[in-house]
N, C-alpha and C positions, 0 to 999 in steps of 0.2 A: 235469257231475259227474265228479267226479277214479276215477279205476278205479286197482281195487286191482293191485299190480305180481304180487302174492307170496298163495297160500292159505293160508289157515288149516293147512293140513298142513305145509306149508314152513317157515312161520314157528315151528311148534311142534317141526319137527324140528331147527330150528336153536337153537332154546333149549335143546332134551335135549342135543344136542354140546356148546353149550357149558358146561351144567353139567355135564359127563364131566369137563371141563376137560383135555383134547388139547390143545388150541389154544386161543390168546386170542382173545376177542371181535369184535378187530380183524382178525384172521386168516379167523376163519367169514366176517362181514361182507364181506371183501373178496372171497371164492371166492363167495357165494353173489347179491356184487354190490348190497349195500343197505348205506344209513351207520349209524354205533353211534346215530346220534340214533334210528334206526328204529327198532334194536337193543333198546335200551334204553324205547322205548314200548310196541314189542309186549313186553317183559319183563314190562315193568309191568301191560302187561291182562292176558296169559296167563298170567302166573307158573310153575306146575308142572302144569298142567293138560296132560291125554292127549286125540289128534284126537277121541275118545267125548265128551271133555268141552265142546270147543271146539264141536262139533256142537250138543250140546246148549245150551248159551246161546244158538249164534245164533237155536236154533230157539225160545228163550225169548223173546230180544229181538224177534222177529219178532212174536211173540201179543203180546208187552208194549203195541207200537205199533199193532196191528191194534185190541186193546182201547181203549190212550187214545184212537185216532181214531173209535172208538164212539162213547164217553162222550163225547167233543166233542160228536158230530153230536146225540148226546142231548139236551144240554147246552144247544144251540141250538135244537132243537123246545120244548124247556120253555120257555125265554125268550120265544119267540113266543107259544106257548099265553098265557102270561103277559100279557104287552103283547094279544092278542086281548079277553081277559077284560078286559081294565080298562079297555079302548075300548069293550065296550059296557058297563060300569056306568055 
């Protein structure tokens, strides 16, 4: 599993500078040692969001996945229950 270079604080603090607009994109990216393709991904998830923020979705997406992997394992005790019941009618 590929590990992350850069935290969510890094990353968010590098997209505040560069919307100050001090420096071009290319310029942060290169002091802070990551390419504009990165640049421009994390833009895209993080947008304007503050570390309070970014905290808070991880800690969303985390129940999100804990949840769907419930409903799976649910999901698959029904089916059996299911398939049990019809083998014995």
């Amino acid at each position: 599993m590929k590990t992350r270079q850069f935290n969510e604080d890094q990353i968010i603090k590098l997209l505040q500078d560069a919307k100050k607009g001090e420096k071009p994109a290319l310029e942060l990216c290169r002091d802070l040692g990551c390419s504009t393709a990165s640049f421009y991904a994390c833009k895209k998830k993080y947008g304007d969001t503050s570390p309070d923020e970014a905290k808070r979705l991880r800690q969303l997406e985390k129940d999100n996945a804990r949840l769907l992997r419930i409903v799976g394992q649910q999901r698959l005790e029904i089916d059996a229950m299911k398939d049990v019941i019809q083998k014995k009618r």
